[in-house]
C-alpha positions as CSV (number, residue, x, y, z in Angstrom):
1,X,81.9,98.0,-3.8
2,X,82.2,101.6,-2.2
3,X,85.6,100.7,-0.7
4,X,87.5,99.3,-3.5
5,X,87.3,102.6,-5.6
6,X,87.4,105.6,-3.1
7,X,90.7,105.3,-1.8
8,X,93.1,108.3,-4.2
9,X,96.3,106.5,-4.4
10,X,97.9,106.9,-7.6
11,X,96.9,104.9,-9.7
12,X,93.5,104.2,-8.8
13,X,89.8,106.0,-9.6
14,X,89.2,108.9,-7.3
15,X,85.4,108.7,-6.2
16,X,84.0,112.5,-5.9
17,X,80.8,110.6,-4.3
18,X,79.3,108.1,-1.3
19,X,76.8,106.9,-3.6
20,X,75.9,107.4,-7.5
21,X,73.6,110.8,-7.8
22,X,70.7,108.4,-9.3
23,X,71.0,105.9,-5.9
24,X,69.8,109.6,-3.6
25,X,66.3,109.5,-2.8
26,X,64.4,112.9,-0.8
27,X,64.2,112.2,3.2
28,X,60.7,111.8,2.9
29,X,61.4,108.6,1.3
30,X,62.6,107.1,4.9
31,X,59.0,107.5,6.0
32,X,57.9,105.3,3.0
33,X,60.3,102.7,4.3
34,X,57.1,100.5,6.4
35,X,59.7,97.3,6.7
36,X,62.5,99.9,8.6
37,X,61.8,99.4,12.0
38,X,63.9,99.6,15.1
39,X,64.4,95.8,15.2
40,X,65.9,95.3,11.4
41,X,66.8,98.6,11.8
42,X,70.8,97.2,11.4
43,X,69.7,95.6,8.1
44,X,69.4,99.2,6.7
45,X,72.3,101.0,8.5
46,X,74.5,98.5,9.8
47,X,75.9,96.9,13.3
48,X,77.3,99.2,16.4
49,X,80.5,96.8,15.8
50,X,82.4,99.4,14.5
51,X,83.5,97.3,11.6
52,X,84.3,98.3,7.7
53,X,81.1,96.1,6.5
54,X,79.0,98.1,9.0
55,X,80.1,101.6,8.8
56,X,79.8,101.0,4.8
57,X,76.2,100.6,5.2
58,X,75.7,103.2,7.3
59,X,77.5,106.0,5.2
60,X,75.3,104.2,1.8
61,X,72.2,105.0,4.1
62,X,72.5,108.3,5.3
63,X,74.1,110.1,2.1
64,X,71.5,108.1,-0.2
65,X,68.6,109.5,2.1
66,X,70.7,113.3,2.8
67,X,71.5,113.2,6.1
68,X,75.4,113.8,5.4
69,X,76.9,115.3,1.9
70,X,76.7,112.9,-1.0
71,X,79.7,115.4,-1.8
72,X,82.0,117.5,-0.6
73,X,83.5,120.9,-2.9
74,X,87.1,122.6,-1.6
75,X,86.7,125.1,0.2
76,X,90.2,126.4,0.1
77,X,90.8,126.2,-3.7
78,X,87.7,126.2,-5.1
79,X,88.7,123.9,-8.0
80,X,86.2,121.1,-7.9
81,X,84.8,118.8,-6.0
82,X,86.3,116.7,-2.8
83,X,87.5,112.8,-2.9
84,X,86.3,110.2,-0.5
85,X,89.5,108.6,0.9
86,X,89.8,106.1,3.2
87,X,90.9,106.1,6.5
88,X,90.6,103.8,9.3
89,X,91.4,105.7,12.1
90,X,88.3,108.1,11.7
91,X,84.6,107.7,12.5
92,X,83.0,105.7,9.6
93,X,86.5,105.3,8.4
94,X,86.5,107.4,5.3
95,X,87.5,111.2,5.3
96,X,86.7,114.2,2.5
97,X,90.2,115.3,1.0
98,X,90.7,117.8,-2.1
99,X,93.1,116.1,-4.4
100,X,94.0,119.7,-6.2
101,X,95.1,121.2,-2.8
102,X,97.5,118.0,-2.3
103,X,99.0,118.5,-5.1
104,X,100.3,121.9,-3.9
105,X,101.7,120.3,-0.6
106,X,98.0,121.9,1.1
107,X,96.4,119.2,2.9
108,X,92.6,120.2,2.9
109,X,90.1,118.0,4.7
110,X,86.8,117.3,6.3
111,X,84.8,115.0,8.0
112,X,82.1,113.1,7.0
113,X,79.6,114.3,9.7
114,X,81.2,117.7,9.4
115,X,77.8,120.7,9.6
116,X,75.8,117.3,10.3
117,X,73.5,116.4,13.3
118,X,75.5,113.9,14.4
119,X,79.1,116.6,14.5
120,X,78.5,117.2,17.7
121,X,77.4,113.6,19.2
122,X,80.1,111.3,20.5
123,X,78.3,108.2,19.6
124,X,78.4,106.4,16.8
125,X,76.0,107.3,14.0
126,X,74.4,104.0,13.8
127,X,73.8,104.1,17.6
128,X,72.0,107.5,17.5
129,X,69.7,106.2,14.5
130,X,69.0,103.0,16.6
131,X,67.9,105.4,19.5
132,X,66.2,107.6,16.9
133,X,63.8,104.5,16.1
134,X,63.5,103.4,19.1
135,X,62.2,107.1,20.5
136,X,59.5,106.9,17.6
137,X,58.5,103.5,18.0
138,X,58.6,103.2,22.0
139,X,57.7,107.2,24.0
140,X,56.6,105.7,27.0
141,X,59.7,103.5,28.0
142,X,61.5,105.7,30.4
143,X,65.3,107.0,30.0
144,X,66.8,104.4,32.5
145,X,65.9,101.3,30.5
146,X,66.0,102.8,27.3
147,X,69.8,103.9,28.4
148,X,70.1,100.2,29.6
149,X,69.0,98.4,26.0
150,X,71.4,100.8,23.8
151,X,74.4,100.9,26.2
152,X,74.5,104.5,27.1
153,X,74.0,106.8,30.5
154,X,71.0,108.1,31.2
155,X,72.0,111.2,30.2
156,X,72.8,110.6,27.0
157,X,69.3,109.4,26.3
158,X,67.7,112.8,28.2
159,X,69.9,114.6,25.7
160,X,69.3,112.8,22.6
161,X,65.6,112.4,23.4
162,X,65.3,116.6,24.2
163,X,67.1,117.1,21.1
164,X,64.4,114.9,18.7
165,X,61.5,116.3,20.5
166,X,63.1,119.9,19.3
167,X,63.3,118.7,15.8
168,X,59.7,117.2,15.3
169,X,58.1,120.0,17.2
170,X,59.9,122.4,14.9
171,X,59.0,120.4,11.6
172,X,55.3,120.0,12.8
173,X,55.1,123.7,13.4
174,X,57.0,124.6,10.1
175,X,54.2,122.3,8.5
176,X,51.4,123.5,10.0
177,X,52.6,127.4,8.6
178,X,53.2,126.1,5.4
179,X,50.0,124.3,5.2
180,X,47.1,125.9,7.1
181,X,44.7,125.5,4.0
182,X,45.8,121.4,3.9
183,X,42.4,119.5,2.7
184,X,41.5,116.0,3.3
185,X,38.7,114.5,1.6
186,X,36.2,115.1,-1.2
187,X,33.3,113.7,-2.6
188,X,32.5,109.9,-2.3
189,X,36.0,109.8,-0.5
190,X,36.3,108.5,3.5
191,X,38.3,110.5,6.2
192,X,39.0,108.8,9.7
193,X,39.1,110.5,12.5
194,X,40.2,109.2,16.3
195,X,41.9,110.8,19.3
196,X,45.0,109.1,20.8
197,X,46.8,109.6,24.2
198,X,50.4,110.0,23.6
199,X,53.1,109.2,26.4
200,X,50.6,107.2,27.9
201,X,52.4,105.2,31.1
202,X,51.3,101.7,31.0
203,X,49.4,100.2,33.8
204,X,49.8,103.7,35.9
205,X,53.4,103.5,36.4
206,X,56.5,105.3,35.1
207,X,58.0,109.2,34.9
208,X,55.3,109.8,32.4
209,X,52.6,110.3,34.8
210,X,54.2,113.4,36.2
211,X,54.5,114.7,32.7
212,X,51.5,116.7,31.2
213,X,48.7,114.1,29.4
214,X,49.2,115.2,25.6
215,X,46.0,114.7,23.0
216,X,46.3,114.3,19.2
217,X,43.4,114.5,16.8
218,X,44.2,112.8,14.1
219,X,42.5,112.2,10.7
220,X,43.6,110.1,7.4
221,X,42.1,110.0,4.2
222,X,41.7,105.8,3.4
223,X,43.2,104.1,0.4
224,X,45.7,107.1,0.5
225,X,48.9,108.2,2.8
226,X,47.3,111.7,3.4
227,X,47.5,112.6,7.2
228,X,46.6,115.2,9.2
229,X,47.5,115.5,13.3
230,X,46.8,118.3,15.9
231,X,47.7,118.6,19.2
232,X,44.2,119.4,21.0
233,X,43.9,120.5,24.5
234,X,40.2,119.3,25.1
235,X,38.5,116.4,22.7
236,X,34.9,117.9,22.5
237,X,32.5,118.8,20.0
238,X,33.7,122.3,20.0
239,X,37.5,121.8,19.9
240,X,37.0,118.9,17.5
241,X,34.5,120.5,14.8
242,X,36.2,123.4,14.0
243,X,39.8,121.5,12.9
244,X,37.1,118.9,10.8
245,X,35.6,122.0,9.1
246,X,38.8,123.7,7.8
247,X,40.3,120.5,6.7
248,X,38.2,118.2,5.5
249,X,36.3,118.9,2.2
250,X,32.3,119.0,1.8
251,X,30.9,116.0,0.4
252,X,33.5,113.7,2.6
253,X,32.4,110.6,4.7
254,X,33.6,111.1,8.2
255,X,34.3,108.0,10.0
256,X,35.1,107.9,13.5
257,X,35.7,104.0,14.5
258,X,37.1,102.5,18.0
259,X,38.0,98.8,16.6
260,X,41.5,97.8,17.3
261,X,42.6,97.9,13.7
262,X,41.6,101.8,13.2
263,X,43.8,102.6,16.2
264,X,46.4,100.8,15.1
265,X,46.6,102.0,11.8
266,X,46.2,105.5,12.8
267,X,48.8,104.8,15.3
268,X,50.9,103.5,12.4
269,X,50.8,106.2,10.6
270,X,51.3,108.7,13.0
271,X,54.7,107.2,13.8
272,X,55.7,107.4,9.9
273,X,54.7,110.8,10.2
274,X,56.4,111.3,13.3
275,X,60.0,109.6,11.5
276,X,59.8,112.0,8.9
277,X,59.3,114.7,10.9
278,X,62.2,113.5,12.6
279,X,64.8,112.6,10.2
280,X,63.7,115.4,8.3
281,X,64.9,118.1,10.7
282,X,68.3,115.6,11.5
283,X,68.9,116.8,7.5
284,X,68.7,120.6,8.7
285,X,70.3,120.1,11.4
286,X,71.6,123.6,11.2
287,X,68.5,124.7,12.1
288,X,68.6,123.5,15.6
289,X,67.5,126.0,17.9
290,X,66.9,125.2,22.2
291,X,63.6,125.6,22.4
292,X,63.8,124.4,26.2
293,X,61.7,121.2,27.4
């Protein structure tokens, strides 16, 4: 258990890591994660309660998937690497101290969610991952009741919910650089295609109708997790045709299907994408610039 071998009293194991290096998986893996949802979410990252149990699970989670340090090395004497040691009165109640340095009468420290997203955020970390999820699962619920179910001012969620938009819009753009040549597709293989309204107010009421109707084109390639989304102004032939050409390859079968289940499963996987875009800009969270609303 992660708590019986981190504390560095003498006599006992120091523990240079939150979990063992072959336990750390890439970010992208969260996305692979289908049964994490914001309902279990808790089974994966622990309670709000605050308690040892919880804030266990929660450090487990987000060091095995990067999003703090697996590992801490001195900075101040440069001899090796940091000890988890445990400390109640702090935020996930464990603390990064250099053993060397003590032993020189230096006390060097730092905090678990020190040069992390969450540094800067008062609430717990479990909270803000619960409101993460519930942003990806839920964009038309509006900030009051959304403040209502996790506890927190209004705001808090405005904040939170500007800064998550920032991230993903800044990961999608990154990808889109990175990838303009991206190819679905291929001979004898199937690419769907559908349109979906995002931020969509249910039954004509809610904040969202003042906010600007957003379209995404998305395609997937069945029987595979490839994915490809754009944000398109207009959904005709000639907005449509041109994205189809440059990334889908000859020879494909393009599918474009209203039932229910294609939706759904477009919508599916447009929300994976959408929490990997996420968590994978809450990793570099140094990169965080205000882009504005």
């Amino acid at each position: 258990m992660l708590l019986s071998s981190t504390s560095a009293h003498k006599g006992r194991p120091q523990r240079h890591t939150i979990v063992q290096p072959s336990e750390l998986r890439p970010v992208e893996a969260i996305a692979n994660l289908p049964e994490l949802t914001s309902r279990n979410i808790a089974d994966f990252i622990g309670n709000i309660d605050g308690t040892e149990e919880s804030d266990e699970a929660a450090l487990r989670f987000l060091a095995t998937y990067g999003l703090v340090p697996n590992e801490r090395e001195c900075p101040e004497c440069l001899n090796g690497k940091m000890s988890l040691v445990k400390d109640n009165a702090l935020p996930l109640h464990f603390v990064w101290r250099c053993s060397s340095c003590k032993t020189s009468n230096i006390i060097t420290k730092k905090m678990i969610r020190e040069n992390t997203f969450f540094q800067e955020q008062k609430l717990s970390v479990q909270k803000i991952v619960h409101i993460a999820a519930d942003w990806v699962e839920s964009p038309g619920r509006n900030n009051e009741r959304t403040a209502s179910l996790h506890g927190v001012t209004t705001s808090t969620i405005v904040n939170l919910n500007k800064l998550f938009r920032q991230l993903t819009e800044q990961w999608f753009e990154r990808q889109i650089e990175k990838n303009s040549n991206f190819l679905l597709g291929g001979p004898g293989k199937i690419v769907e295609i559908d349109e979906s309204h995002m931020y969509k107010a249910k039954y004509n009421r809610g904040h969202m109708l003042r906010r600007k109707s957003i379209w995404i084109f998305g395609m997937t390639e069945r029987h595979t997790n490839k994915v490809a989304m754009f944000r398109v102004k207009q959904r005709d032939a000639a907005t449509l045709l041109p994205i189809i050409r440059a990334h889908v390859k000859p020879g494909s079968m393009i599918v474009s299907d209203e039932r229910k289940d294609f939706k759904e499963n477009m919508l599916i996987k447009l929300e994976l994408l959408i929490r990997y875009a996420l968590f994978c800009r809450l990793q570099l969270c140094g990169e965080i610039v205000d882009e504005g609303d």
